[in-house]
Every structure is written in C-alpha cells, then in structure tokens.
N, C-alpha and C positions, 0 to 999 in steps of 0.2 A: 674389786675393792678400790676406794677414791684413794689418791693418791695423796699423801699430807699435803704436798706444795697446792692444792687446788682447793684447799679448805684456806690458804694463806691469804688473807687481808689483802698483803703486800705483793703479793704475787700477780704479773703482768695476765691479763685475760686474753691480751692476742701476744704472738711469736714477734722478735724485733724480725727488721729487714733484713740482718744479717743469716737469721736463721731461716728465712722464707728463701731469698738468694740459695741457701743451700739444699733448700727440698726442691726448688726450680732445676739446681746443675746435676740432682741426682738421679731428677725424671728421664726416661732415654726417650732422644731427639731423633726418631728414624721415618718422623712422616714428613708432610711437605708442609701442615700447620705450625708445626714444633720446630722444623729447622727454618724457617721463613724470622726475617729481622724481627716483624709486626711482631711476634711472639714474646720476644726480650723483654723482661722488667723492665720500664723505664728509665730505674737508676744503675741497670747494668745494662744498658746501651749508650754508649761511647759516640755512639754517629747520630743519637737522638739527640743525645747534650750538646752537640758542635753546631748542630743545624742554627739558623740565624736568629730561627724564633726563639731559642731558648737564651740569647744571652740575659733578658733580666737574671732567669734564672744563676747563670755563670757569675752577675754581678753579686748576685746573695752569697754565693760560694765563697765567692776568693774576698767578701768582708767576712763571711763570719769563721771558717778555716783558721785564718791567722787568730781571730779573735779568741777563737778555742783553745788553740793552742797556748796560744800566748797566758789564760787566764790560768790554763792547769801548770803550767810551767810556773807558777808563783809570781808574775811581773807585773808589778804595781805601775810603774812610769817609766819612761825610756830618758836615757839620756843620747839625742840623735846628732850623729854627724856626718855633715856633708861635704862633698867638695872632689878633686879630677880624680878622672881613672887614667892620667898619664904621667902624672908627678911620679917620679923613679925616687924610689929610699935612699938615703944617704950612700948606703953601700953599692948600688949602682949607678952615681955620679961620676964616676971615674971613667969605666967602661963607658959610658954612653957620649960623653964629652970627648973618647978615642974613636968612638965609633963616625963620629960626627966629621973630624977634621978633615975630610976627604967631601965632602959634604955640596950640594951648592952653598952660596953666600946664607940666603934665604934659610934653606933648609937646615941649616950649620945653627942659625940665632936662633931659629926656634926650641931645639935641642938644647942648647946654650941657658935658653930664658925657661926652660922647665927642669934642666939642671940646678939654676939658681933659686927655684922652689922648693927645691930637697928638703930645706930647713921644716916645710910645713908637714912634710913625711914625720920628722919624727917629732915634732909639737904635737902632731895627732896621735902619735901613739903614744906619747908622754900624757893628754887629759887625758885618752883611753884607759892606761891603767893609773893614774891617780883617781881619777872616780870612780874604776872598780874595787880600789883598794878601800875607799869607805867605809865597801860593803854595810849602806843603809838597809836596814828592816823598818818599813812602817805599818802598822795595818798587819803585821801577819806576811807580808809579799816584798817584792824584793823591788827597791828604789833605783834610778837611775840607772837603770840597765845598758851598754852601751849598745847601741843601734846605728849599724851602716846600710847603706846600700848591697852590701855584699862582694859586691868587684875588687876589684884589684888599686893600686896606689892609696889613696887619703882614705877608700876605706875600709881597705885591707890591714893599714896604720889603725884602724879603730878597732879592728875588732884583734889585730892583733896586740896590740895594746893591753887589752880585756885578760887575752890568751897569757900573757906573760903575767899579769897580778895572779894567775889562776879561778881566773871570774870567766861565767859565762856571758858570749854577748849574740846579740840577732844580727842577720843581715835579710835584706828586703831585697832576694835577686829579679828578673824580670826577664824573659825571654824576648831575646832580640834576634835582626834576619842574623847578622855578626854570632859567632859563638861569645856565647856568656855563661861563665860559670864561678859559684860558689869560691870566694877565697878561703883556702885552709885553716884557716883564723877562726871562723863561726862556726859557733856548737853547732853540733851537724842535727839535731832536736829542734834547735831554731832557724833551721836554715830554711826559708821560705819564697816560693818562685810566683811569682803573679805573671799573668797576661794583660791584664789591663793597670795603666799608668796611673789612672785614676784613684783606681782604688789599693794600689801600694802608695799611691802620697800619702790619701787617707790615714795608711795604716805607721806612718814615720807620726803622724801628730797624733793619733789619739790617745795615746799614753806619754805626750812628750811633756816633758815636766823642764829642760833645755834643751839648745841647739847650736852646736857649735859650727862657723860655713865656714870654708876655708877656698882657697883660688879653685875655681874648676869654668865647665861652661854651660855649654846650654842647660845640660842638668840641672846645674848645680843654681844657675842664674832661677830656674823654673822653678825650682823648689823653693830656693831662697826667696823669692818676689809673693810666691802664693802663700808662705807666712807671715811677712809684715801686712800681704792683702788682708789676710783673717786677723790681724788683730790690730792692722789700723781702722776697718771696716767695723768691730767689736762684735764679730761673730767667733772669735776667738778671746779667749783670755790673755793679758798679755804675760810673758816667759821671758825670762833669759836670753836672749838671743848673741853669740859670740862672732863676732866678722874677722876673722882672721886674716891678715895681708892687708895694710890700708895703700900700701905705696900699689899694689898691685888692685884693688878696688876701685880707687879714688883713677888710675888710669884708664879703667875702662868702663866707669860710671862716673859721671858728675853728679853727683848726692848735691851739690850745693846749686848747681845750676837749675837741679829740681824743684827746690824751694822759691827760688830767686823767681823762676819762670812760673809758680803757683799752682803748679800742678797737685803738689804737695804740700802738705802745710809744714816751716821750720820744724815744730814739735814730731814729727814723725820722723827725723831723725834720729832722735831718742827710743827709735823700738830696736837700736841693736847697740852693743857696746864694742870697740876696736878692741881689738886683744891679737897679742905676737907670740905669748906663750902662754903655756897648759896653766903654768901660777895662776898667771891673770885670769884666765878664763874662771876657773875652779873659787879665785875670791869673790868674784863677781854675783858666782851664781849661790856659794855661801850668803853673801850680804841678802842676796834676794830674799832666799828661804832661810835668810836668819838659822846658818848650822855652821856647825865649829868648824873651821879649817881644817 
C-alpha cells in the first residue's frame, strides 16, 4: 500500500543529507573499500574540507554560516564596536597600576597609559546597553543588535553592556596561534569563530547600521581604516561612525596632516564623529536615522 506522504505535493522526492549521512554510518564498514577515507561522503570528511583545494569552498561556509544564523536569530542590523583586547575595566585599575610599581620605567608607563583608558571600558559598556535598551523592532527583526569581536576588554565592555540591559549581543571570535576565547558576555547562539579575517570583517559590516572605534591597535587601526575605505570609496553607504578618544587618536594619527599633504581630501574627515561618551555617541546616531533619544 503507497504510503500518504508520497502521494504529498510537498513532500521531498530525495532524502536530505542528514538522512543519507545516516544510512551511510549504519552500513557496516568491515571491508577495505568501506573502511578506506575515498569512501567518506564528502561533506563528512573533515581531511577533504581542510585540503588547500577546497578553501573557496571554506570561504562559502564561514559567509554563509554566520549569515544563517544570524537571519534565523531575528537580526535586522548590528550596531558594531571596536577597539583593544588590553584596556582592563575600571575595577582592575587598581590592581594592575600595584602590579606595575616594581615594573621597569618602560614597562610601568605602558600599564600606566592603558590604566588611563579605563574610562573607555566603561563608555563601551555604557552605549552597549543604552542601545540595547531601545530594544528597536523594524521590519519584524531586531535593530542595532550589539556586535563585538568577542574577546576580552572594549569588547567584552560591549557585549557585556548588552548582557546587563538583558539584550542579547554577537561576538565575531577568530581563532588565533595565541589562545582565544569567547567572552562570557555573548549569547553563547551567537557566538561565532571564523578562520579567515576576511570574511569575519565581512561579517562586522554587513548588517552594520553603526560603528562605534574606541583606542585599540592593529585590529582595531585595520578595521577602522577599511571602513572609511568603503565608504569614502562609495562602495559602501555611508553610517554613523563614532571615534572614541580624540586626545589618544589625534597622537597616534595625524587626521590633519592627511589632508594638508592631500592624500585625503579635508571632506573625508567628516566620515567619523569624535565622541568621549555613550550620550554622545547614541545622539549622533539618533540624529542620523532621525529616532527619538
């Protein structure tokens, strides 16, 4: 007798992959054709995917993974923030400036001058959860979602920010030689690891609706640069962008000597706005998209 589901319209005419995967691990594997790698389904072999050929492949995965994710999780736009993984929280300024005095000279001011960044610790966790606290709905999905890198200090402060309005937020981890791991802060649903750098920058702008930078380094410089590149280039739209720390920007970039020497045209100063607190930042990006404080 036909079975109703195969009179169904709707009903799939082949098996998905996950069900083929499992008439594959239930066939037994006692020759030397069936236990040999070559045999392995494609997509459950592990040492086929890593081979060199297949990275296009790898490069599909780790955009469209996040993108998947991200679209069933309800998230309309991100609101991203960057900046150091060595700015210590206000609460361990104390310690760290004890830890220091025995220090060399050298060693002692460095500690010293990322002690005196503390402030931007809790600035970032101050926009963090003021703009979770909005909790925007547009579209059905959820706006300005907050997005870190996922690490530790400025953006540990962001997603722990998120954590304390009671909002969820992303973080974009990245495996490094160094151990790296997840800050406790990020929905652990959203917590997502890339291997290529490329395609988690990708994934910080394609729903980025703002962007708040705060002091960090190469990172931070790297991220920061390839968005005014996209959208002083206009392959980008242009956003909100927030520069946090101008006493500490302004010392280790000359923004004006850029101009002056024409590399840059004066107007392309205008793709970020200085901001020292979460207020500011948060008016900024209201005036933009025209929303109520």
């Amino acid at each position: 007798m036909t079975k109703p589901t195969e009179r169904d319209l709707n009903d799939r005419r082949f098996y998905k992959a996950e069900q083929e995967a499992k008439f594959s691990d239930a066939l037994p594997h006692e020759t030397p054709q069936t236990r040999h790698p070559a045999y392995k389904l494609a997509f459950q072999d592990a040492d086929f995917l890593l081979r060199d050929e297949l990275r296009p492949v790898r490069f599909q995965l780790e955009l469209l993974k996040p993108e998947m994710l991200l679209e069933e999780a309800g998230v309309g736009s991100t609101f991203v923030m960057y900046g150091s993984a060595r700015i210590p929280p206000p609460e361990a300024a104390e310690a760290a400036l004890e830890g220091a005095k025995d220090l060399p000279d050298e060693e002692r001011r460095v500690v010293e001058n990322l002690v005196k960044k503390s402030k931007y610790y809790q600035e970032a966790l101050n926009l963090a959860k003021l703009v979770s606290e909005k909790s925007i709905i547009e579209g059905g999905k959820r706006q300005f979602v907050v997005t870190s890198g996922g690490g530790p200090s400025i953006m540990e402060a962001a997603n722990r920010g998120a954590s304390e309005a009671g909002a969820e937020s992303i973080g974009l981890n990245i495996v490094l030689p160094h151990e790296q791991a997840p800050n406790p802060y990020v929905t652990p649903y959203l917590s997502l690891n890339f291997h290529y750098f490329a395609l988690r920058k990708m994934h910080f702008l394609l729903r980025a609706k703002a962007v708040a930078v705060f002091p960090g380094g190469f990172g931070t410089f790297d991220e920061f640069f390839e968005l005014l590149t996209l959208i002083q280039t206009g392959k980008m739209k242009p956003m909100p962008i927030m520069l946090f720390g101008k006493e500490f920007w302004s010392r280790v970039i000359d923004f004006e000597a850029l101009a002056e020497e024409g590399t840059i045209n004066r107007a392309d100063l205008e793709l970020f706005e200085w901001c020292e607190t979460a207020d500011e930042a948060w008016a900024h990006v209201a005036n933009f998209y025209d929303l109520k404080r």
